[in-house]
C-alpha positions as CSV (number, residue, x, y, z in Angstrom):
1,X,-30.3,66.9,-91.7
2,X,-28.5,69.8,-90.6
3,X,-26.4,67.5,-88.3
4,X,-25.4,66.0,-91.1
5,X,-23.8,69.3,-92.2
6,X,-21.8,70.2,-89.7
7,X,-18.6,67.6,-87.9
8,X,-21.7,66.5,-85.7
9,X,-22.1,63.9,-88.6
10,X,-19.0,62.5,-86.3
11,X,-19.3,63.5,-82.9
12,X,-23.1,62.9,-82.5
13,X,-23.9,59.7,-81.1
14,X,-27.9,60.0,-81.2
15,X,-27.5,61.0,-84.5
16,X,-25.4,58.1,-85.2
17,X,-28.1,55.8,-83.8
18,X,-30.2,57.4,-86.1
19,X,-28.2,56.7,-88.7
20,X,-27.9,53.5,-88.3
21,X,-31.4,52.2,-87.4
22,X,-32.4,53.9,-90.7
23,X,-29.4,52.1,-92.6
24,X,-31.2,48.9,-90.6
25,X,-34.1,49.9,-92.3
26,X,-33.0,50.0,-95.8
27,X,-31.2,47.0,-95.8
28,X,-34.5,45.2,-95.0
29,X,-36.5,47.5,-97.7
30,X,-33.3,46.1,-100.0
31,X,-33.8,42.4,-99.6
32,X,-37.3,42.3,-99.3
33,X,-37.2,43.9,-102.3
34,X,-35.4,41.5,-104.0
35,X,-37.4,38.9,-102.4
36,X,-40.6,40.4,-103.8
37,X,-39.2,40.8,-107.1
38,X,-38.0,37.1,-107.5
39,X,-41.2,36.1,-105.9
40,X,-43.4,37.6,-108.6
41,X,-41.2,36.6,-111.5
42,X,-37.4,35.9,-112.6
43,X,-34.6,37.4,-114.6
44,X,-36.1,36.0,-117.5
45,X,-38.4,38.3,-119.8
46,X,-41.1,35.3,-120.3
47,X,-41.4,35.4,-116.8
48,X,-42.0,39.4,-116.6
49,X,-44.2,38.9,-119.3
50,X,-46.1,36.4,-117.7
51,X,-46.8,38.1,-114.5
52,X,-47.6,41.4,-116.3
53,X,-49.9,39.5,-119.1
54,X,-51.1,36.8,-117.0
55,X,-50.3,33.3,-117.4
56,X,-53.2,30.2,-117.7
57,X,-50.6,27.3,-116.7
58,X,-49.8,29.2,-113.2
59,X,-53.2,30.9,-113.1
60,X,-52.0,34.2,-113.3
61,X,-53.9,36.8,-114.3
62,X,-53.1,39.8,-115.9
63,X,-52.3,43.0,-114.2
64,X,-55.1,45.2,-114.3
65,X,-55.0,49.5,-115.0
66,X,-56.2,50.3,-111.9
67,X,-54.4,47.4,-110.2
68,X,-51.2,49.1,-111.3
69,X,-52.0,52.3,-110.9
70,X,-52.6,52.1,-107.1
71,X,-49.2,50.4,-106.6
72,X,-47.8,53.1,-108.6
73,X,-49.2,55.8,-106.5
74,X,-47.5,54.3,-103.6
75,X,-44.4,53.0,-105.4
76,X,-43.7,56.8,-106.8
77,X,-44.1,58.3,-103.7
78,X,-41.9,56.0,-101.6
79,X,-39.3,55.1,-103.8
80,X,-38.7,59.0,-104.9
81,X,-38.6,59.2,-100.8
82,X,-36.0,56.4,-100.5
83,X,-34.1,57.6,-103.1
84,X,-33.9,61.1,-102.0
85,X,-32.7,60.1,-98.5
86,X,-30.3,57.8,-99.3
87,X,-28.7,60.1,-102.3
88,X,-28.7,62.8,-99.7
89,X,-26.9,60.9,-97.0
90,X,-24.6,60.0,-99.6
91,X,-23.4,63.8,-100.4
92,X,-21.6,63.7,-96.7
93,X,-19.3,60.9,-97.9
94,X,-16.1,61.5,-98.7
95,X,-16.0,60.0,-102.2
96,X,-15.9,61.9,-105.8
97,X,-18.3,64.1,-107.2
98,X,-18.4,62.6,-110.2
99,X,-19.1,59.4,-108.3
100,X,-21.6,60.6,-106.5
101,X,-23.1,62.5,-109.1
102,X,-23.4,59.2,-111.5
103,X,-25.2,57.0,-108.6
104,X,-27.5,60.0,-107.8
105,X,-28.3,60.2,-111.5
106,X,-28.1,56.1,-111.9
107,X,-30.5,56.1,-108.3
108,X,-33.6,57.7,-109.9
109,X,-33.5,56.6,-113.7
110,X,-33.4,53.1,-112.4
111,X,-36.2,53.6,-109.8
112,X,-38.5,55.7,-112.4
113,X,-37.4,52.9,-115.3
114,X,-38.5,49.8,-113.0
115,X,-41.8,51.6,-112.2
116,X,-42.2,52.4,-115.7
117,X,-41.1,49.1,-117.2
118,X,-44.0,47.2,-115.7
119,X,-46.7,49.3,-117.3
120,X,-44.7,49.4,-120.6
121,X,-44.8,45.7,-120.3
122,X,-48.4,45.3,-120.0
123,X,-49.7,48.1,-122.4
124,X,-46.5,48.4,-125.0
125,X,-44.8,45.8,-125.7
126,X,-43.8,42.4,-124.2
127,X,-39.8,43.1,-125.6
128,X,-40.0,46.1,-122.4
129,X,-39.1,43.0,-120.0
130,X,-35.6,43.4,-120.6
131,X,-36.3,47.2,-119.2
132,X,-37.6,45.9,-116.1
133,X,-35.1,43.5,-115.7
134,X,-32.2,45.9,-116.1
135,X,-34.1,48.6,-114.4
136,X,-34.3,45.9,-111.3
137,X,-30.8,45.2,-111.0
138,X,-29.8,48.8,-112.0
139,X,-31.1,50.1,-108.8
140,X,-30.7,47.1,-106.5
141,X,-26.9,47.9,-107.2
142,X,-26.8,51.8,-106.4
143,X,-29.3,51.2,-103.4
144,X,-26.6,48.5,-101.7
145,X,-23.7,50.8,-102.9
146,X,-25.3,53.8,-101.1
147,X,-26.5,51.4,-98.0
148,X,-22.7,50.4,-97.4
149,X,-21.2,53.7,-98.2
150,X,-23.1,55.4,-95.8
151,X,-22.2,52.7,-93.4
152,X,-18.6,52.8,-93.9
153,X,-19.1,56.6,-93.3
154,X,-21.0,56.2,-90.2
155,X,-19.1,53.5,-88.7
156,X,-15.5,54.7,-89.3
157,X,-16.4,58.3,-88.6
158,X,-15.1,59.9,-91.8
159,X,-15.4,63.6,-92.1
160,X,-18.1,65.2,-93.3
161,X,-17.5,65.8,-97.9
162,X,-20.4,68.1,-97.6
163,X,-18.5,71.1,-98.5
164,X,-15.4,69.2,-99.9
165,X,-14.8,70.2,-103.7
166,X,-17.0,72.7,-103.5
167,X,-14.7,75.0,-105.7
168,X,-14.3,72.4,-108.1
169,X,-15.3,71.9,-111.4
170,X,-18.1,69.4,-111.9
């Protein structure tokens, strides 16, 4: 990342290419994400509760412990990963710090709140549905914000905000 540092961020075309297959990347993470989401269940809490709990009309089982620990093993590793990338590419765009400060913040509550909604489903309380469907849509929204900031960035070679504001209050 230290091109990302320096006005290379503009005048390197590899990294640029870089850039921008990785952006490629995210965008398909993004809506296969949403895909596997409304594939599993809905914006309704009967239907997080039914995929958590099991349902007997669309034999669905419930999820199991170890079933969810495994994906969670995975899940907190890669999404703490995504979410640290894209949150770092976002600190080179020239936006606000206050902005950027709120979407980083906004970034991992609402991945560690989806991750943590499903188990609080299944072992708390059926009511945490409304958790996972917030938490959902709470970082679907930061994740495409991010993916087309750092896009616009890229694309219309706006200066590295790195450094900018630096002496600034937060």
């Amino acid at each position: 990342m230290r091109f990302t540092v320096t006005p290379d961020w503009r005048d390197n075309r590899l990294l640029k290419l870089v850039l921008a297959w990785f952006l490629v990347y995210v965008a398909l993470f993004w809506v296969t994400n949403a895909l596997l989401y409304f594939g599993k269940m809905g914006l309704t809490p009967a239907s997080v509760v039914a995929y958590y709990h099991g349902d007997e009309s669309q034999f669905l089982q419930p999820r199991s412990y170890q079933g969810m620990l495994e994906i969670a093993h995975f899940h907190l590793f890669a999404m703490g990963i995504l979410v640290l990338t894209m949150t770092h590419l976002l600190l080179f765009v020239p936006i606000a710090k206050a902005a950027k400060a709120w979407i980083v913040s906004l970034s991992f509550a609402a991945a560690l709140g989806d991750e943590a909604a499903g188990w609080l489903v299944r072992f708390v309380a059926p009511a945490f549905a409304y958790l996972k469907i917030a938490a959902f849509l709470t970082l679907q929204t930061p994740l495409a914000a991010m993916l087309v900031a750092v896009a616009w960035a890229l694309v219309t070679a706006q200066p590295n905000a790195y450094r900018d504001g630096e002496d600034e209050e937060s």
